[in-house]
C-alpha positions in Angstrom: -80.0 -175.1 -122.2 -76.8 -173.4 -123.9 -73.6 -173.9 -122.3 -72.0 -170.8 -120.3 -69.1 -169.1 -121.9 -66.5 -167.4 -120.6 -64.3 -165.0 -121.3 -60.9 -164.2 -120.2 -62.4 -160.9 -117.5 -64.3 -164.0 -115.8 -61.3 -166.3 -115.6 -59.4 -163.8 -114.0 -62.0 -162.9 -111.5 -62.8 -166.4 -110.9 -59.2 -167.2 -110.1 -59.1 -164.0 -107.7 -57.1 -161.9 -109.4 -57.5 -158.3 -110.9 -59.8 -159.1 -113.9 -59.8 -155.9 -116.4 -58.1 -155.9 -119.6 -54.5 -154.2 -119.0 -54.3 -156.1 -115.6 -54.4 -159.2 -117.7 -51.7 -158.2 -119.9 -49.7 -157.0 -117.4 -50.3 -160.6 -116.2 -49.4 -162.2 -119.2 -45.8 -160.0 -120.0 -45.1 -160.7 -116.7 -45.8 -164.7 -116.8 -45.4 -165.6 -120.3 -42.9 -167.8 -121.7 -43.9 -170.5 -119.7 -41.7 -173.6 -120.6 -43.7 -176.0 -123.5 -43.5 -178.8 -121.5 -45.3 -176.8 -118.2 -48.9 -177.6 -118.0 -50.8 -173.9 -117.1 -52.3 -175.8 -114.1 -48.2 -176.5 -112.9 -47.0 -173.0 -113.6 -44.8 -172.0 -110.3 -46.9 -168.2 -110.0 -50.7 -170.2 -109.3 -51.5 -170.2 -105.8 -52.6 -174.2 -104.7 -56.7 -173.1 -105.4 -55.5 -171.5 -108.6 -53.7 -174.5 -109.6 -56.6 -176.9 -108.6 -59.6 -175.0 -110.2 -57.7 -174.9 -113.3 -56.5 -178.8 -113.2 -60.0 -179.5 -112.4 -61.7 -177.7 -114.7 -59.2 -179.3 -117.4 -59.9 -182.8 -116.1 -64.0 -182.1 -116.4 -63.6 -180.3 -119.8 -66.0 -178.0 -118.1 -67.5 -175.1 -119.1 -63.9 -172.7 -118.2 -62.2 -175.4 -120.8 -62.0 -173.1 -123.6 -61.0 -169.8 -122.3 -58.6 -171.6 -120.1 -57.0 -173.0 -123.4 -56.8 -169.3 -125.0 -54.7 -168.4 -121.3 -52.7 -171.5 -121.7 -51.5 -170.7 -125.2 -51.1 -166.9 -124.3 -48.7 -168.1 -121.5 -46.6 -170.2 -123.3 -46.2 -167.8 -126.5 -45.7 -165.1 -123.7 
């Protein structure tokens, strides 16, 4: 069985927030920059379910690892 995949649309759903493409960017421009020594799952903006799904997802190097990665260096290069 192949591993799921996931794209950036399904993060953002998953998370339970507006999931098409400008929303996203809106997202990012408006939360970028993050400080480089703030872990994604610690950035002040997550809700507590945000921040756990993403810490726990990171900790299980689960399927969500790599698209999580591609939001965390989005963030921080803002």
């Amino acid at each position: 069985m192949e591993p799921l995949t996931h794209n950036m649309c399904n993060l953002f759903a998953q998370l339970g927030l507006p999931s098409d493409s400008e929303a996203i960017k809106q997202f990012i421009s408006t939360h970028g920059r993050l400080n480089s020594n703030t872990l994604i799952s610690e950035a002040p903006f997550w809700t507590p379910t945000q921040a756990t799904f993403l810490r726990e997802e990171i900790l299980m190097d689960a399927d969500w690892v790599s698209v999580i990665d591609e939001l965390n260096t989005a963030l921080h290069r803002g």
